[in-house]
N, C-alpha and C positions, 0 to 999 in steps of 0.2 A: 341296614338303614336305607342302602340307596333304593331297594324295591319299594321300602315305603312310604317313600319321601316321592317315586314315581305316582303311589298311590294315591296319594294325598294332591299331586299336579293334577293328574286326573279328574279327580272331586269338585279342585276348585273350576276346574276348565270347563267340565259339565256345569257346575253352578253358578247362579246371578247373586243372591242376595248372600253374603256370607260373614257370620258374626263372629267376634273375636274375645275372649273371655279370660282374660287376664285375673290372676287371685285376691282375695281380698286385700287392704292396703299395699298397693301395687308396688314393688321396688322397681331400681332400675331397669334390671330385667325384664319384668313385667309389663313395663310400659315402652322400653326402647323395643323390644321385641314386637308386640300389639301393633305402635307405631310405621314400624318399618313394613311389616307383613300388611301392614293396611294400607299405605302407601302405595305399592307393590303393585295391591290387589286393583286399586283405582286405575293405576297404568294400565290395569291388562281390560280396562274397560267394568271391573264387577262393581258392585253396590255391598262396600262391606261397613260395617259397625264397630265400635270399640265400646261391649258394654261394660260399664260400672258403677256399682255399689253406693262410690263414695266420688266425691271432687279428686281429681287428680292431685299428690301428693307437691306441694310447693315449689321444687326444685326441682321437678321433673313438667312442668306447666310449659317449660320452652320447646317441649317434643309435642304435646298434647295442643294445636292450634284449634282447638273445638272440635274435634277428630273425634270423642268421646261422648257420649251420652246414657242416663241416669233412669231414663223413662221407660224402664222395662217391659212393663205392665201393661203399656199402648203400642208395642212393637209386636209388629206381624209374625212368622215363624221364618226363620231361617232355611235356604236350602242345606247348609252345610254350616254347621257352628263347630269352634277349635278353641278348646281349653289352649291357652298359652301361660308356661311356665306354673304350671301343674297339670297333677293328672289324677285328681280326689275331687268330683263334683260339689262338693260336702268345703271347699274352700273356695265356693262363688255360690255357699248358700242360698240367697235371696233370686238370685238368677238360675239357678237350675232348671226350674220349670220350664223356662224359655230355652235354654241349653238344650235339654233333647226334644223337644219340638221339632228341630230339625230332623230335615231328609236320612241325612248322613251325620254322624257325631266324628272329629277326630282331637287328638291330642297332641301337641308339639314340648315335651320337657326336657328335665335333664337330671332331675332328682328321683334314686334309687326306689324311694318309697312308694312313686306314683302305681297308677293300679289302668291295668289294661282291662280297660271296659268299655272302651270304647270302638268305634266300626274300622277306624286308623288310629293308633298308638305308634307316636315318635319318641319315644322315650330313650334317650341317651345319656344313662352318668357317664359318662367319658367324656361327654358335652360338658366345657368351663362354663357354660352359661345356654340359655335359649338361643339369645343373640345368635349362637352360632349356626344354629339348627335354621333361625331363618334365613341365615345368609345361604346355608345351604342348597333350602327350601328356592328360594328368589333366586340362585344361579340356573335350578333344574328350571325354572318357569319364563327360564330368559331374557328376566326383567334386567335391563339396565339401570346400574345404581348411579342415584343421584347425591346431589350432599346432604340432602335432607335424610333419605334413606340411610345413606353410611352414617349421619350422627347418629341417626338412631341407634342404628346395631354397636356402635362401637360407646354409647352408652350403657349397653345391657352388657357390652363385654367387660367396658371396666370397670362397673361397678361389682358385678359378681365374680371377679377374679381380684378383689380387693385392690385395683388400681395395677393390675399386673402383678400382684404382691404375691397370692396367695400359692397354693404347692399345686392347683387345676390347670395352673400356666405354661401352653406345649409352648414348641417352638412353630404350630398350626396356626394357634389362635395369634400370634404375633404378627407370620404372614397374612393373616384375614384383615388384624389390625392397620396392618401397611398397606394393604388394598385401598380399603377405607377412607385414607389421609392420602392416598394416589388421589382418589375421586375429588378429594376435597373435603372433609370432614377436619374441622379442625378442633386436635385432640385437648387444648390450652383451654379454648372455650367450653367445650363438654366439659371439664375439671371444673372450671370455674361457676358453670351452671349449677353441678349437681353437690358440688362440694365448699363453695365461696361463695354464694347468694342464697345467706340462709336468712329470715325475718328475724328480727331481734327476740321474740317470744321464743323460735324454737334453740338458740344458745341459749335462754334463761334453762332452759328445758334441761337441754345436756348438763347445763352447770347443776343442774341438783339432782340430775340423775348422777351426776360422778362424785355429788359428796355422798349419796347411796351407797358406793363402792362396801364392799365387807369381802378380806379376804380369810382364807381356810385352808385347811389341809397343808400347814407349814410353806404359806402363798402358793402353793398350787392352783388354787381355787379361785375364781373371785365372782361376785353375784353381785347385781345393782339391780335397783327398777325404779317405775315412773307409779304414780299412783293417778288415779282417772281426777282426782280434783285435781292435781296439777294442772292436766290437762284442759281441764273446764276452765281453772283459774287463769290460765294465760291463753285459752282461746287456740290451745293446737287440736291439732287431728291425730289418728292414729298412727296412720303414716310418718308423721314429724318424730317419729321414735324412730325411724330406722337408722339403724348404724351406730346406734346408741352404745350396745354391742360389746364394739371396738373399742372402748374407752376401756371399756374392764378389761380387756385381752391386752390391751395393750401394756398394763402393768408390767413391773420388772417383775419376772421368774412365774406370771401364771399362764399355765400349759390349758386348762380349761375356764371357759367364762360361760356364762348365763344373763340371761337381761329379762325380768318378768315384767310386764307388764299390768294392770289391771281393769280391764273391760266394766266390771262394779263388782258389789261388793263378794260375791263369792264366785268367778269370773276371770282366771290368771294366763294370759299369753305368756309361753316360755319360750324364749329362743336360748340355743346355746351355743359356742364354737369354741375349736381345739387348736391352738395353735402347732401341737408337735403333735405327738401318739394322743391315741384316744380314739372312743366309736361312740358319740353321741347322738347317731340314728338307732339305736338298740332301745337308748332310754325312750327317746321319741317312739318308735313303733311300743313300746309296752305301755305307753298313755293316749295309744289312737293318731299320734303325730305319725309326722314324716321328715324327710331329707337327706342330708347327706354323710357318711360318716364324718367329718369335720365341721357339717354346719348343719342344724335340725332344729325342729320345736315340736309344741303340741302345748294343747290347753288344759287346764285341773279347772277343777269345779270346785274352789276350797277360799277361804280368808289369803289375804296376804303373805302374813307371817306364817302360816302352814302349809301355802305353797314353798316358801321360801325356803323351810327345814326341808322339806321333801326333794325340792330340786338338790340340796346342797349334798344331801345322803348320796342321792344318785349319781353326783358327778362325782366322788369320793370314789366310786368303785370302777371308773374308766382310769384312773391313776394306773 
């Protein structure tokens, strides 16, 4: 990793203009990473961009001070553009075009699935999160962290390490987190931002995605989802599903959960995660997805309720 993490100092050091391409409905990750690395980028004197799809996700708007922009289409090329927290061009759809336009392509992940096709590939599952990978990135480039920077990373860490909960959590990322709150970052606030300042629409949200719940396989199992008029009818985004998730997993006694989402009407996000044993990147890679063996999706092209039997088959057989 450290050769290419020189390589990539390199790129940016050669380059002026340099874009940042964070995955569709951005999680923590995705935007405290983006954020931090763009930051970074501005100290070191470049002209970099945070492009996106969509409005930054609600609870992640306190890292994003208009850092970000939507205008794809009227942006010049990039010297050097960086998938951030993926590495499948094919999950920043609408912006690919622009994505290899650039000089130089690189990638900064941490999920197994991702795919080396790009000119620099940082691809690290051993990495608990991006976060980490930029903190890395931003030591080799000698940027001095500030508080704004360390919230951000230590955003992307605690949200993809489930709040320090999860089994990705070294005793690395702990020290990287103690840096962080050396600097000043303060860890009460980040919690409070991403996890305590929710709009009242998106707890309507969760409250009817968790009467959703349907457990299976003698509660092993348990599956929820949002259906897109919810969505419409209470005015959320797709982002505002994130973390939804965890309501299913958290039941008493289930080892694997699912959260479908639906995009319209034959159209279904699947995310799914494993609290003990289980490999839920196997189901994903056989439906074109990605991720981690404990935490993965991918999309079906089916009705609801036929995504729903399909997911539920499949998580039956990581038992």
């Amino acid at each position: 990793m450290k050769e290419k993490i020189k390589a990539l100092k390199k790129a940016i050091l050669d380059s002026e203009k340099i874009y940042l391409f964070p995955h569709v409905n951005p999680d923590g990750d995705a935007m405290g990473a983006s954020v931090a690395l763009y930051l970074a980028l501005r100290k070191l004197g470049k002209k970099p961009e945070i492009i996106l799809e969509e409005n930054s996700p609600a609870n992640f708007k306190f890292l994003d001070k208009d850092y970000s922009r939507m205008d794809y289409d009227s942006i010049e090329s990039a010297d050097l553009s960086i998938a951030i927290d993926n590495g499948d061009p094919n999950r920043f759809p609408e912006r690919k075009e622009l994505f290899f336009k650039a000089a130089v392509t690189a990638c900064l992940d941490h999920h197994r699935t991702s795919k080396d096709i790009f000119d620099i590939s940082i691809i690290v599952p051993s990495a608990a999160a991006t976060g980490e990978l930029v903190y890395e990135l931003i030591k080799e480039l000698e940027v001095e962290l500030d508080v704004e920077i360390a919230e951000a990373i230590y955003t992307a860490i605690l949200t993809d390490t489930g709040c320090f909960c999860y089994s990705n959590v070294t005793s690395h990322i702990h020290g990287i987190a103690a840096e962080l709150m050396e600097v000043g970052a303060r860890n009460n606030y980040v919690y409070r931002m991403v996890y305590e300042t929710q709009p009242l629409y998106k707890v309507k949200l969760r409250s009817m995605a968790a009467e959703s719940i349907e457990l299976f396989a003698d509660g092993k199992c348990a599956i929820c989802h949002v259906k897109k008029r919810w969505l419409d009818e209470l005015g959320a985004q797709k982002g505002d599903t994130d973390g939804i998730i965890e309501i299913a997993r958290s039941v008493a006694g289930v080892k694997l959960a699912a959260f479908l989402r639906e995009e319209d009407d034959e159209q279904i996000k699947v995310s799914m995660r494993v609290s003990d044993e289980g490999n839920v990147a196997q189901i994903a890679e056989k439906y074109g997805g990605g991720g981690h063996k404990k935490a993965a999706g991918f999309t079906l092209m089916l009705p609801l309720n036929e995504a729903m039997e399909l997911v539920k088959k499949e998580l039956v057989t990581c038992l």
